[in-house]
Structures are given as structure tokens and as C-alpha cells.
C-alpha positions in Angstrom: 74.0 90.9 76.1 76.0 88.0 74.3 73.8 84.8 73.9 74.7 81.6 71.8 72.4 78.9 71.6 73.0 75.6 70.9 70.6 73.0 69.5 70.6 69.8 67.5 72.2 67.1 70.3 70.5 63.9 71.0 70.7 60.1 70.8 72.3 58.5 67.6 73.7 55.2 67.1 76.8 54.4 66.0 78.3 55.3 62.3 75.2 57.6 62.3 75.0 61.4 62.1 73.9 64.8 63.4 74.1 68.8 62.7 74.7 70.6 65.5 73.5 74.9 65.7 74.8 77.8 67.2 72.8 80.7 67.3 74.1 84.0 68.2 72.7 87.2 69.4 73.8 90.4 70.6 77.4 90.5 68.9 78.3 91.7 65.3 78.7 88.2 64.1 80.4 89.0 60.9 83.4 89.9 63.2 84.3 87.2 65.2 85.6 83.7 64.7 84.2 80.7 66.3 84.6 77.6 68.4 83.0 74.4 69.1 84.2 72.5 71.9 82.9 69.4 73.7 83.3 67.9 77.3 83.0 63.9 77.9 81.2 62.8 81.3 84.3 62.8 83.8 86.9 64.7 81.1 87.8 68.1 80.7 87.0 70.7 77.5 88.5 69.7 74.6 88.5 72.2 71.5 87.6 70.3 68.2 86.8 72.8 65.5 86.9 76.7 64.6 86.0 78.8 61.6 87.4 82.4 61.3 84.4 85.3 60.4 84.7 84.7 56.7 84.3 81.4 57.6 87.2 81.2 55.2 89.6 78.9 57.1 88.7 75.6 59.5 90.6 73.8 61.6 89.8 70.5 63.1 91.2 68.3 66.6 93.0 65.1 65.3 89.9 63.1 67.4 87.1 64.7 64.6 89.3 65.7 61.2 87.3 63.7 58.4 84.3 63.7 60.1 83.3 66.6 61.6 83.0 69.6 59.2 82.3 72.9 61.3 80.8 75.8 58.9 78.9 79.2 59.7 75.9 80.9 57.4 76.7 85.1 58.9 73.2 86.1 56.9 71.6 84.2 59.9 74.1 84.3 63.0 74.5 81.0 63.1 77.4 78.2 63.4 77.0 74.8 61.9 78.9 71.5 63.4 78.1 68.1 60.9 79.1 65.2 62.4 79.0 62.2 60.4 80.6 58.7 61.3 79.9 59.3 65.3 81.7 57.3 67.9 80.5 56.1 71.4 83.7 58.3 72.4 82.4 61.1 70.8 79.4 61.3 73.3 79.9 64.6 75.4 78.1 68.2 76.0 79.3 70.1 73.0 79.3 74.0 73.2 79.9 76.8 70.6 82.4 79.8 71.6 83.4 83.1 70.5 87.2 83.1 69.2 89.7 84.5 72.1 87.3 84.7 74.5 85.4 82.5 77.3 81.6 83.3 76.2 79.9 79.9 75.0 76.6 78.7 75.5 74.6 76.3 77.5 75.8 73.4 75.5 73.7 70.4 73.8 74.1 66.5 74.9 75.3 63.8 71.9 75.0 60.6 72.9 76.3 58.0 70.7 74.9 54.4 71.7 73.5 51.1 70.6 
């Protein structure tokens, strides 16, 4: 069975940061790109960032490019998301996916606030 777990979500204020995880299990993950998307309270899913398996190319929604940098470590199964500069707008349930297909995981909650 496909699992991805995310971790690393919580309460940060403004300007500050956080490093989201994505673990996965039960999937070669060596072989398949991924995908972190997010969903704001009242909003629908919005992609913002995905890494093929090499983790050789990026790419980045125009809402997080410069301050998000999505990466992957395949020796561990596991996808990065650094988010630097955070926004009150960036506050949403952000889940990792596997490329081209609609497995994610449970999600974790960012809150940006004062």
C-alpha cells in the first residue's frame, strides 16, 4: 500500500520559515516525480511545486517561486518543501503527491500569523 506522510506544519509568524516532509512508503521512490500542493480555508487545491525522480528539474507556482524551494533526498524516501519569507496568504493544509496520479497524504497545517 502507497503511504506519504507529511510532517513539519505549524504556527510561524510572518517573514519567518519552515521545512515541510514527505515521507513515502510502499512505492519505488526513485521512479516517480513529486508534488506539493496546498489548500487555503474556503479555496480549492492549488499546485505550487514538483521535482521529477532525479530530482533534477523543479518547478515552482508564480504565488511561491523565490521562496519556496521543493527538493527530495531518494536514499531516504523522502520530499523536502523550504519555505522561507512566509505570508499570512500562504496559510493552508499543504499535501505532497505522486506525479500523474491522485495519491497524497493526510496533509500538514501552516499557519502564518502575528
Amino acid at each position: 500500500e502507497v503511504q506519504l506522510v507529511e510532517s513539519g506544519g505549524g504556527l510561524v509568524q510572518p517573514g519567518g520559515s519552515l521545512r515541510l516532509s514527505c515521507t513515502a512508503s510502499g512505492v519505488t521512490f526513485t521512479r516517480i516525480g513529486m508534488n506539493w500542493f496546498r489548500q487555503a480555508p474556503g479555496k480549492g487545491l492549488e499546485w505550487i511545486s514538483g521535482i521529477t525522480n532525479s530530482g533534477g528539474k523543479m518547478k515552482y507556482a508564480d504565488s511561491v517561486r523565490g521562496r519556496f524551494t521543493i527538493s527530495r533526498d531518494n536514499a531516504k524516501s523522502t520530499l523536502y518543501l523550504q519555505m522561507n519569507n512566509l505570508k499570512p496568504e500562504d496559510t493552508a493544509v499543504y499535501y505532497c503527491g505522486i506525479d500523474r496520479t491522485n495519491v497524497r497524504g493526510q496533509g500538514t497545517q501552516v499557519t502564518v500569523s502575528s
